[in-house]
C-alpha positions as CSV (number, residue, x, y, z in Angstrom):
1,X,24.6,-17.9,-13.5
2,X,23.0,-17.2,-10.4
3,X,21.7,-19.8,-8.3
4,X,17.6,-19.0,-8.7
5,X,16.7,-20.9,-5.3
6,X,19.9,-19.5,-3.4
7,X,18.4,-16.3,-4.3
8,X,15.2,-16.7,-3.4
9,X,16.1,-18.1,0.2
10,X,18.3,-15.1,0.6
11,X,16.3,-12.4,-0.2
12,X,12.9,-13.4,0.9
13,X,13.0,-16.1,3.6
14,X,14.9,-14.9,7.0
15,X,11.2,-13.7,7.8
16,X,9.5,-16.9,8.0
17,X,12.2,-19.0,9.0
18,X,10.4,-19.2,12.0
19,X,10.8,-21.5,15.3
20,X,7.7,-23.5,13.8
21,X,8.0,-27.0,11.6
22,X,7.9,-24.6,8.5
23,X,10.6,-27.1,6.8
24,X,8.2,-30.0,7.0
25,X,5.2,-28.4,5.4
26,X,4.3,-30.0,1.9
27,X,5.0,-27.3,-0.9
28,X,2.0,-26.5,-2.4
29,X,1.7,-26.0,-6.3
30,X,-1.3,-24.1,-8.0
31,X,-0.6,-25.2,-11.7
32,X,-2.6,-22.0,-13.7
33,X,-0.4,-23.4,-17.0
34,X,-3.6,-26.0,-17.5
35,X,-6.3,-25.3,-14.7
36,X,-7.9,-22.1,-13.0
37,X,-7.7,-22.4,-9.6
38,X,-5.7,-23.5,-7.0
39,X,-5.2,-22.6,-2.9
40,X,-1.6,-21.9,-1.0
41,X,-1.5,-22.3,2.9
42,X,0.7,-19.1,3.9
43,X,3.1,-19.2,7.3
44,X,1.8,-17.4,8.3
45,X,-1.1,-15.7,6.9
46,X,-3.5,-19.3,6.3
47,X,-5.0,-20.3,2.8
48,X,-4.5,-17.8,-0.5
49,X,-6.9,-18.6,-3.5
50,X,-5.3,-17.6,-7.0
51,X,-7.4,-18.1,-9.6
52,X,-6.8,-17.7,-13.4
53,X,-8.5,-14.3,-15.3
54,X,-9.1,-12.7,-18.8
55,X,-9.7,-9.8,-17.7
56,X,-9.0,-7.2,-20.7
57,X,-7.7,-4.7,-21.1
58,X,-5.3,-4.4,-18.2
59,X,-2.9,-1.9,-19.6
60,X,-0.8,0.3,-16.8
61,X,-3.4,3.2,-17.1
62,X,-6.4,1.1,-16.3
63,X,-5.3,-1.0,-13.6
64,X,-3.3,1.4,-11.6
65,X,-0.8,-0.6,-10.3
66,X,1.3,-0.6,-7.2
67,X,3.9,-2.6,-8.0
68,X,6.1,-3.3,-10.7
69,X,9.3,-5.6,-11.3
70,X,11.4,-6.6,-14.7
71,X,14.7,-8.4,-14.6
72,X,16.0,-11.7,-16.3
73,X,16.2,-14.2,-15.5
74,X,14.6,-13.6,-11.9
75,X,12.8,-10.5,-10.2
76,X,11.7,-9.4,-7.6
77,X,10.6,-6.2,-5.4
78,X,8.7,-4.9,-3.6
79,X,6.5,-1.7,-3.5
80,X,7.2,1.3,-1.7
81,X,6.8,5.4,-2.6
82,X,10.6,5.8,-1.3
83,X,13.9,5.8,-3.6
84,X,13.1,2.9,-5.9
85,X,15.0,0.0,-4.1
86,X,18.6,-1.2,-5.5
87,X,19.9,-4.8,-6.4
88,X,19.1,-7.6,-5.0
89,X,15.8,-6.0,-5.7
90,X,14.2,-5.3,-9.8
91,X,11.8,-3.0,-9.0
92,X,10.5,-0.7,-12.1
93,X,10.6,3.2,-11.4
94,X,8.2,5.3,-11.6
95,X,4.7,6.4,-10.4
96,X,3.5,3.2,-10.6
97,X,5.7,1.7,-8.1
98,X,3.9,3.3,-5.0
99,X,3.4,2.9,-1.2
100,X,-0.5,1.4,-0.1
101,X,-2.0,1.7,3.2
102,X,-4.6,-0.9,4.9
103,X,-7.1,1.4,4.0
104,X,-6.4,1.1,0.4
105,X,-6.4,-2.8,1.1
106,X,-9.4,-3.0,2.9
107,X,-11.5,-1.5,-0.6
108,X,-10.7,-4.7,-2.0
109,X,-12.5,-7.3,0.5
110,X,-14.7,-9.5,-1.2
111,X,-16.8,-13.1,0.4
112,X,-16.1,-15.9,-1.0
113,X,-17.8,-19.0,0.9
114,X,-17.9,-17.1,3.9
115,X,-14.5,-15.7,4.0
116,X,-13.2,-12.8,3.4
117,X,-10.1,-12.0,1.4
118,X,-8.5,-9.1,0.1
119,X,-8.6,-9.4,-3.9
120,X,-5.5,-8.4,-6.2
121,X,-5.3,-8.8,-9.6
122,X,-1.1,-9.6,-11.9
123,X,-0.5,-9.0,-14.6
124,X,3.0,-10.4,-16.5
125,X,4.1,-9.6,-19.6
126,X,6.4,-12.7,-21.0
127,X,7.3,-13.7,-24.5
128,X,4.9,-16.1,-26.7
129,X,6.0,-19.4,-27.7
130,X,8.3,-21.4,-25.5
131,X,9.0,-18.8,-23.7
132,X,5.9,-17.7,-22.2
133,X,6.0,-19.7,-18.7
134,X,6.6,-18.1,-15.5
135,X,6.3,-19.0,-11.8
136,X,5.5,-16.7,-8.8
137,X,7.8,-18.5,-6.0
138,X,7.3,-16.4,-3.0
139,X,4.5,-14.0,-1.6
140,X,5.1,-11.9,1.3
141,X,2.8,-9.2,3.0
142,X,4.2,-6.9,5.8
143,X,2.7,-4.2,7.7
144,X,4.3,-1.4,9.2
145,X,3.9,2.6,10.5
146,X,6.3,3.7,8.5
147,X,5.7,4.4,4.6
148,X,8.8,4.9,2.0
149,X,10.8,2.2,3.2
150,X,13.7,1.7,1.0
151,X,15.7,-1.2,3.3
152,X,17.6,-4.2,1.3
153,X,16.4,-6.6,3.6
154,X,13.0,-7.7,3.7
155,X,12.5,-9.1,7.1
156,X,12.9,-5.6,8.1
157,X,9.5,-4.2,6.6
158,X,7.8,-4.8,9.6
159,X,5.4,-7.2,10.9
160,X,4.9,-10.2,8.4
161,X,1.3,-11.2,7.8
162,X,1.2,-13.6,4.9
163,X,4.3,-15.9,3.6
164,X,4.7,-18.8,0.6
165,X,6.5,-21.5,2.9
166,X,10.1,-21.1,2.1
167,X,12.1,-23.6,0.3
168,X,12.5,-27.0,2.3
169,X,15.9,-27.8,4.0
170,X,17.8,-29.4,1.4
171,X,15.9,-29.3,-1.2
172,X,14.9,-27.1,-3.7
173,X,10.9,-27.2,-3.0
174,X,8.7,-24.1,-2.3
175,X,5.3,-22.9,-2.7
176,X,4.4,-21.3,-6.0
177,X,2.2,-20.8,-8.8
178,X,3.2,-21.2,-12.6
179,X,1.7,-19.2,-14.8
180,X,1.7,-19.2,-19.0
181,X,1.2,-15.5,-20.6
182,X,-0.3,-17.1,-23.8
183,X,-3.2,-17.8,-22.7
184,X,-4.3,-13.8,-22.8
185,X,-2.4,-11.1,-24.3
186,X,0.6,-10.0,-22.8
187,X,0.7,-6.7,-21.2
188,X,-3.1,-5.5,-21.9
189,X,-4.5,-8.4,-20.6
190,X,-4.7,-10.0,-16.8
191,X,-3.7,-13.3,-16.0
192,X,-4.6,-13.9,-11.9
193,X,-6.7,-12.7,-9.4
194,X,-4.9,-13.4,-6.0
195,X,-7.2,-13.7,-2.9
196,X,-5.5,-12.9,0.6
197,X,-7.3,-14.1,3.8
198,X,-8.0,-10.7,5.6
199,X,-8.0,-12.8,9.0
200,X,-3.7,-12.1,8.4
201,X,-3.7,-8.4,8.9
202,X,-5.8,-8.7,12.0
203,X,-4.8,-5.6,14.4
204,X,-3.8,-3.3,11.4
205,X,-4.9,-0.1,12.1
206,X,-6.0,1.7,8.6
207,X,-3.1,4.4,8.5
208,X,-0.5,1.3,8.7
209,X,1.7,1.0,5.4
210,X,1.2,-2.1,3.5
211,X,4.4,-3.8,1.4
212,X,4.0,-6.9,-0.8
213,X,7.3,-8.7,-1.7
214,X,7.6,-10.6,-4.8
215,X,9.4,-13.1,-6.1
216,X,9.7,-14.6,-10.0
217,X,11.1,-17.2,-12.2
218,X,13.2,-19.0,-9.6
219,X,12.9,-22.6,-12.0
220,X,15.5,-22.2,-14.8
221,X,15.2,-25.7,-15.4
222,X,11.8,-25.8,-16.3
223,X,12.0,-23.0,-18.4
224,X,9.6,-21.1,-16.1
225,X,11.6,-18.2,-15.6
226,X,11.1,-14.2,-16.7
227,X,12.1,-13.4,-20.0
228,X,9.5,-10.3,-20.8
229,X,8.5,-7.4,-19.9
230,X,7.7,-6.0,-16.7
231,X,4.6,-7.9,-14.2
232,X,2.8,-5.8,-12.6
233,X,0.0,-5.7,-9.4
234,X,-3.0,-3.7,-8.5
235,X,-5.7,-3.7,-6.2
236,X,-9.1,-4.8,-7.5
237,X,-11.1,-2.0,-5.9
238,X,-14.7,-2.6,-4.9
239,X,-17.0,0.0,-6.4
240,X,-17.2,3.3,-4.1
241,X,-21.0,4.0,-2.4
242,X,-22.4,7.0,-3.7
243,X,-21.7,10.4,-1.5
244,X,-24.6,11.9,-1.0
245,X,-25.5,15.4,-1.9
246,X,-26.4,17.7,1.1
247,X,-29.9,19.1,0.4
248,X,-29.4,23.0,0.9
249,X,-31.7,25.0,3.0
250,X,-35.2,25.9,0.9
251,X,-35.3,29.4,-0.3
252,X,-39.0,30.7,0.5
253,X,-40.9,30.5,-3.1
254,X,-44.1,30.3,-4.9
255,X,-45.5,27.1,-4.7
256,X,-44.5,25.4,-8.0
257,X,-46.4,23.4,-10.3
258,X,-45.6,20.0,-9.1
259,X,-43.6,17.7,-12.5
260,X,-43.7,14.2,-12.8
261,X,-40.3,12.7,-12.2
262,X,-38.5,11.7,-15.7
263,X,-40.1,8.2,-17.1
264,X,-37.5,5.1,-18.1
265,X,-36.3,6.2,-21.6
266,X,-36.4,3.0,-23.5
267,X,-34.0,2.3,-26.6
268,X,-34.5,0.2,-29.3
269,X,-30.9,-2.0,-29.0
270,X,-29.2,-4.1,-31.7
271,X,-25.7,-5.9,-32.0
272,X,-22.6,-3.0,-32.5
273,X,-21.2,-2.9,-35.9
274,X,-17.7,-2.2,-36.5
275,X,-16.7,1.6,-37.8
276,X,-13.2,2.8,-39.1
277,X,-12.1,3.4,-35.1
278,X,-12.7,-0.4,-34.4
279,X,-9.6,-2.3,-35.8
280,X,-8.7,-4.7,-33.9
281,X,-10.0,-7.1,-36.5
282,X,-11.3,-6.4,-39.6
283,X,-15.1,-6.3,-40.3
284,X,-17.3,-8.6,-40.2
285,X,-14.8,-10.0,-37.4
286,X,-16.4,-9.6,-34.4
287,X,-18.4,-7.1,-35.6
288,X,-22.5,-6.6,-35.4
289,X,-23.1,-9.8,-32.4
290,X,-25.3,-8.5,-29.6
291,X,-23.9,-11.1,-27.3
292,X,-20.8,-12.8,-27.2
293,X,-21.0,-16.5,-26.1
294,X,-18.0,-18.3,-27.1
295,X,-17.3,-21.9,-26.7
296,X,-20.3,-22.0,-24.7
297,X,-22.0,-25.0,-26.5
298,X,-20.9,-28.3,-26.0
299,X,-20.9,-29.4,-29.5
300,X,-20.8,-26.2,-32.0
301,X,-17.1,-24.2,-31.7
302,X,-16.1,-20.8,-32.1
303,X,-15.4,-19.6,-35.5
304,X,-11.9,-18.9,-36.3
305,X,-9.3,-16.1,-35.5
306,X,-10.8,-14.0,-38.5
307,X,-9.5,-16.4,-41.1
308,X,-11.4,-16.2,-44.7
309,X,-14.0,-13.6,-43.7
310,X,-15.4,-13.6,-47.3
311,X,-16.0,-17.3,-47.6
312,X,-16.3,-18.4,-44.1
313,X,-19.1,-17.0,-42.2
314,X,-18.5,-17.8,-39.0
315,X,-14.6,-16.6,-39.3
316,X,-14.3,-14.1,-36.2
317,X,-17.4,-15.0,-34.5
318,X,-18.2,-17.1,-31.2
319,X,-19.7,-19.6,-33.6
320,X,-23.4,-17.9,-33.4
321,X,-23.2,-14.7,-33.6
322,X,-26.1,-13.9,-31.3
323,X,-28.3,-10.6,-32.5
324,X,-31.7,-9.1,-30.8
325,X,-34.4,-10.9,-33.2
326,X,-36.5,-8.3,-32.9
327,X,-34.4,-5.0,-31.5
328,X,-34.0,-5.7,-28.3
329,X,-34.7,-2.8,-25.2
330,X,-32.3,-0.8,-22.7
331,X,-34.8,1.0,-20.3
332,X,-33.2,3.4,-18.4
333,X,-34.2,5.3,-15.1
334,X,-32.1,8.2,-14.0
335,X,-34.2,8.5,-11.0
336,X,-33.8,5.1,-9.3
337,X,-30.2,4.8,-10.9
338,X,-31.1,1.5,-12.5
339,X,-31.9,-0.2,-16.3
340,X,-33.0,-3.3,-17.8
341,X,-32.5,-4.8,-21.1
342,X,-35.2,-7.0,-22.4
343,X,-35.4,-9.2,-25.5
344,X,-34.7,-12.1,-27.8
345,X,-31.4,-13.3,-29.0
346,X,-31.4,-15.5,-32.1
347,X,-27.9,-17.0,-33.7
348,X,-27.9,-15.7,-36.8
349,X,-25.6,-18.2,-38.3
350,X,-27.8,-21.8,-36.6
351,X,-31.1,-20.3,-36.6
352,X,-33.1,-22.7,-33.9
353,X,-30.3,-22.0,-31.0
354,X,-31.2,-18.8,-29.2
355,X,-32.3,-17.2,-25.7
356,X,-34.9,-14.4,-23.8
357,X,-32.7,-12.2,-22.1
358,X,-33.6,-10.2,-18.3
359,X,-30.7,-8.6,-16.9
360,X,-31.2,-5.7,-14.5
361,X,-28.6,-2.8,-13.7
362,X,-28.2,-0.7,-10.5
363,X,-25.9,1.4,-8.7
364,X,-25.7,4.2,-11.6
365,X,-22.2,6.2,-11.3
366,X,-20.3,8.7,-13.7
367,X,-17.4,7.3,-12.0
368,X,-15.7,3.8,-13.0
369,X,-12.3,3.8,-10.9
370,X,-14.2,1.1,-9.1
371,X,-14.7,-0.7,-12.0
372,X,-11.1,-0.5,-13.6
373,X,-12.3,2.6,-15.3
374,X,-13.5,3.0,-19.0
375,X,-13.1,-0.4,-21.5
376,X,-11.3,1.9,-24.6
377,X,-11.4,-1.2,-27.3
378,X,-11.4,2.3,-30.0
379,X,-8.4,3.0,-31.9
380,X,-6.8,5.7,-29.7
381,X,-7.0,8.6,-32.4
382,X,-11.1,8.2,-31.9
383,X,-11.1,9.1,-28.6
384,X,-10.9,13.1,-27.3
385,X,-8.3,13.1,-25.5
386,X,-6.1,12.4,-29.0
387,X,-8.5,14.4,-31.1
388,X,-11.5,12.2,-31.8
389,X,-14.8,12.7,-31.4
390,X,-15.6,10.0,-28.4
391,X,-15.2,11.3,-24.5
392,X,-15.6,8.9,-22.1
393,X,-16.3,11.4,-19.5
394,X,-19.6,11.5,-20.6
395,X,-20.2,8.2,-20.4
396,X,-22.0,6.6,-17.0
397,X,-21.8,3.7,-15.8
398,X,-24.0,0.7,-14.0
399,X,-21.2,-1.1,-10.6
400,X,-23.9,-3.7,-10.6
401,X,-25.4,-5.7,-13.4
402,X,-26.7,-9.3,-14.0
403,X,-29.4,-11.8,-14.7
404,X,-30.9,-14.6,-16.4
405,X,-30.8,-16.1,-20.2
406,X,-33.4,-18.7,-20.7
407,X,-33.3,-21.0,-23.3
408,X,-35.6,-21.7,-26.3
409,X,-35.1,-24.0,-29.2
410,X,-32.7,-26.7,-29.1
411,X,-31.8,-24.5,-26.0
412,X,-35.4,-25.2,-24.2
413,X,-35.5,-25.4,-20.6
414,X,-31.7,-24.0,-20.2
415,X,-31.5,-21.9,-17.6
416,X,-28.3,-19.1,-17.5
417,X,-27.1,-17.2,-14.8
418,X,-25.1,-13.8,-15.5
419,X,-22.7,-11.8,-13.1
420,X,-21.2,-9.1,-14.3
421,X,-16.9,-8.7,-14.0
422,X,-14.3,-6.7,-15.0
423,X,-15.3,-3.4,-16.1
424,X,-18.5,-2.0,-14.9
425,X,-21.8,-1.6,-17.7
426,X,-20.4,1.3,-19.4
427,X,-23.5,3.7,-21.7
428,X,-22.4,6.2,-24.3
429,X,-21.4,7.6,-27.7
430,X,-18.8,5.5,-28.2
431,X,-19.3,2.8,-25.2
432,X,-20.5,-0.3,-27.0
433,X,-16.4,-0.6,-27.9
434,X,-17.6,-0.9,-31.6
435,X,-18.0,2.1,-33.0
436,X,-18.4,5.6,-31.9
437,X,-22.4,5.7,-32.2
438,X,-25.2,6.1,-29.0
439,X,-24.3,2.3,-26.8
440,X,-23.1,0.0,-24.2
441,X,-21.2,-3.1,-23.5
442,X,-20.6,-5.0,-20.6
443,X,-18.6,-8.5,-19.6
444,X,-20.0,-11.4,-17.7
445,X,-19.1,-14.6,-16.4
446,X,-21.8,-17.5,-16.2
447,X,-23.0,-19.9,-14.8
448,X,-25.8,-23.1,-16.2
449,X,-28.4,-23.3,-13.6
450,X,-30.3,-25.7,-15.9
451,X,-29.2,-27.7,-19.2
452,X,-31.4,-27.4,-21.9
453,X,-34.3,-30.3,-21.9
454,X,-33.3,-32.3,-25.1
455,X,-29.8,-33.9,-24.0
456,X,-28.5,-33.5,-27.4
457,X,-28.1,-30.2,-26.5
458,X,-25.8,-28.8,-23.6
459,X,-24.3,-25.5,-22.1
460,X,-20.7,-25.0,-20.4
461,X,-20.4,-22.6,-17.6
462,X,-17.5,-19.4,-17.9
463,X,-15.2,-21.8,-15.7
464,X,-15.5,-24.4,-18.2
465,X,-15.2,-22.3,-21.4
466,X,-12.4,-20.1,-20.1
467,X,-13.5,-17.2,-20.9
468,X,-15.9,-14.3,-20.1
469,X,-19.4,-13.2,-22.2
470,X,-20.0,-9.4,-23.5
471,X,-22.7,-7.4,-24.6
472,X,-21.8,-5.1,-27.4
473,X,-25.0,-2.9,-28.3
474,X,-25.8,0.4,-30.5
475,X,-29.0,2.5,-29.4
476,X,-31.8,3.6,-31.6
477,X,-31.7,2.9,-36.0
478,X,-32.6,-0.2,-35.0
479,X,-33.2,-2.8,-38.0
480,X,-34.7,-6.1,-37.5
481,X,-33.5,-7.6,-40.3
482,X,-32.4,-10.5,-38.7
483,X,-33.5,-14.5,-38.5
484,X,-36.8,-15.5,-37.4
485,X,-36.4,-17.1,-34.3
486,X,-37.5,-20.8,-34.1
487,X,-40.7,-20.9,-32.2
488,X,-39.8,-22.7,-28.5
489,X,-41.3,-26.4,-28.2
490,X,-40.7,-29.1,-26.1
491,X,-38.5,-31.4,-28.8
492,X,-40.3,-35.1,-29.5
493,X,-37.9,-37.7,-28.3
494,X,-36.5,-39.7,-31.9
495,X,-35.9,-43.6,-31.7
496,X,-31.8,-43.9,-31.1
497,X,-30.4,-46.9,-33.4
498,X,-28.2,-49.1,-31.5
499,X,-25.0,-47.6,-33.1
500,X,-22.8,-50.0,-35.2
501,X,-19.0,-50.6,-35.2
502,X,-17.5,-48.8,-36.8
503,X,-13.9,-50.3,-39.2
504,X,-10.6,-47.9,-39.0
């Protein structure tokens, strides 16, 4: 069997074995098998944040990826539009396996504290059970003028810009960042955001070829090597401004009769009910919530993996099951480009817990490449490309969307903070992922700007609950045959008995 670490110091190190004290660095371990975040000091290149994700789905033809690699019990590759490379190298074939330039990077800056990084997302593909582990061991970005590069030896890429410290002299420590597919999906379903300081590429011109080197699976012994299908990378593209539309030169004419521009076009909105071309679970699982919340309460779980639908009602649900009580409203304005949605969420399964809702949405595209394209949660027959009656080319779309859920109820004085993710706010026959009728749906991470005022009563944050909100709405036929919410009121303190012991 091959010698994983010999391998790795072969194949990806002669670049950064550099006349620096690289072999007495501390490796550097971000463990994304039990937490969610974790920072890597490059040589060079400074400090990488990867982060754990959800992001769904994340199949090839949504994410657009640039890389691809699939071997066992190692890989690795890198990306380049020349003659797929040959062994050492495990590089996947194929129009997905492409040269980038620094432009292409550069549409993926985003701030975080003040710093700017350049934001990829990987996605790997490993067997459930046991098997599921994997590490990333090395991490390499070079730069060069030339595109298509098919060489077998790394170092020869060009100018390296961001480097995992290399195993340490006699040792078998490196930088590297371990990885379990079970917690999403498999392929369909991210697993890491990687964030790379753009201060590393400084002097890259825009036209300059960008190749990222990979390396998996190099610790046999932990049973954290690659044993699945193929991983794969793509750039997390920020959304595109708007090209403006060059106003042509007046043709004289009669004065017209000046028209008011078009008014917001509100719609009555209620939670998306599940429809032949939504199988993923069988209704009522997840079917008919407005909002999805799960294991955001401290106390109150989610309901089960759609286990005993008939008996159990909260079987498929986020343990509330959160519906407009009344409709709720989706305001649109073409003109300005933006929308609100407005209303009252209630749990329809503990009546008392429930929130008023203001989120805005701006930046109105019929484009969503930015975004990661269209969220297609249909059955694939449904859609028109495969015969069905839903097109998501008529769908549009909002790049920007957030805002605030405030608490009443038990919830009283909680304060929520939304920020949308993933895919942008997508609107259309078909769009609320349900069903194919007139909605929307969108995905959000959160945070708890304020717990609610009765301490009996508490809210985690996305980063504590793992896991992203949605809204999944139908427009118009709106039925408010829902729970009455439970009027808001400041709870009255009750006397706490000093609790007794309790025997075994």
């Amino acid at each position: 069997m091959r010698n994983p670490i010999k391998r790795l110091i072969g194949a990806a190190t002669a670049a950064v074995c550099l006349a620096v004290a690289v072999t007495a660095a501390t490796a550097e371990t971000v463990d994304l098998i039990h937490g969610n975040t974790g920072t890597i000091t490059g040589v060079p290149g400074g400090t990488a944040r990867f982060d754990f994700m959800m992001q769904q789905p994340t199949g090839t033809g949504v994410i657009k990826p640039f890389l691809r690699v699939q071997a066992f019990p190692q890989e690795q590759g890198y990306n380049t539009s020349g003659v797929t490379p040959k062994a050492p190298f495990d590089d996947k074939a194929g129009p997905w396996t492409h040269d980038i330039t620094y432009a292409d990077l550069l549409q993926t800056a985003v701030n975080i504290d003040g710093i700017t990084y350049f934001k990829l997302l990987l996605d790997v593909n490993e067997p459930n059970g046991k098997k599921s582990l994997i590490s990333l061991d090395q991490l390499q970005f070079y730069t060069s003028p030339i595109g298509s590069q098919t060489t077998s030896n790394v170092a020869m890429l060009g100018t390296l810009r961001f480097s995992f410290k290399p195993p340490i002299t006699g040792g078998s420590s490196n930088d590297m960042v371990l990885m379990d597919a079970s917690r999403n999906h498999g392929s369909g379903s991210g697993d890491m955001y990687a964030y790379i300081p753009a201060a590393a590429f400084a002097g890259t011109l825009p036209t300059d070829f960008v190749y990222m080197y990979v390396f998996f699976g190099a610790h046999q012994t932990a049973d954290i090597f690659t044993g699945g299908g193929f991983e794969e990378w793509a750039l997390v593209l920020n959304a595109a401004p708007a090209t403006p539309t060059p106003t042509p030169t007046p043709t004289p004419t009669p004065t017209p009769t000046p028209t008011a521009p078009p008014r917001p076009t509100p719609c009555l909105v209620q939670g998306a009910a599940a429809d032949s071309c939504y199988t993923l679970r069988p209704a009522p699982c997840t079917s008919g919530q407005a909002f999805w919340f799960m294991n955001a309460d401290c106390h109150i779980s989610g309901g089960n993996d759609c286990q005993n639908p008939g008996s159990d009602p909260s079987s498929g649900t986020d343990g509330f099951k959160y519906v407009f009580a009344p409709c709720g409203s989706f305001s649109e304005d073409p003109d300005s480009g933006t929308a609100t949605l407005t209303g009252h969420l209630e749990s329809s399964l503990h009546p008392g817990y429930g929130f008023d809702v203001n989120l805005t949405f701006s930046n109105r595209t019929n484009d969503p490449t930015g975004g990661m394209g269209p969220n297609l949660e249909l059955e694939s027959t449904c859609y028109s490309a495969n015969g069905g009656h839903v097109n998501p080319a008529t769908w549009h779309f909002y790049a920007v969307s957030g805002g605030t859920l405030t608490g009443t109820g038990n919830y009283d004085g909680a304060i929520i903070q939304l920020t949308g993710v993933m895919h942008y706010y997508q609107v259309g026959a078909g769009a609320s992922g349900k069903n194919v009728q007139d909605g929307s749906s969108g995905w959000y991470d959160w945070v708890v700007v304020h717990q609610p005022n009765n301490p009996a009563f508490c809210i985690r944050s996305s980063a504590e609950a793992h896991t992203t909100a949605d809204f999944n709405l139908n427009c118009g036929n709106c039925t408010n045959a829902h729970p009455t919410p439970t009027p808001t009121a400041t709870p009255t303190a009750t006397p706490t008995a000093t609790p007794k012991k309790r025997g075994k």
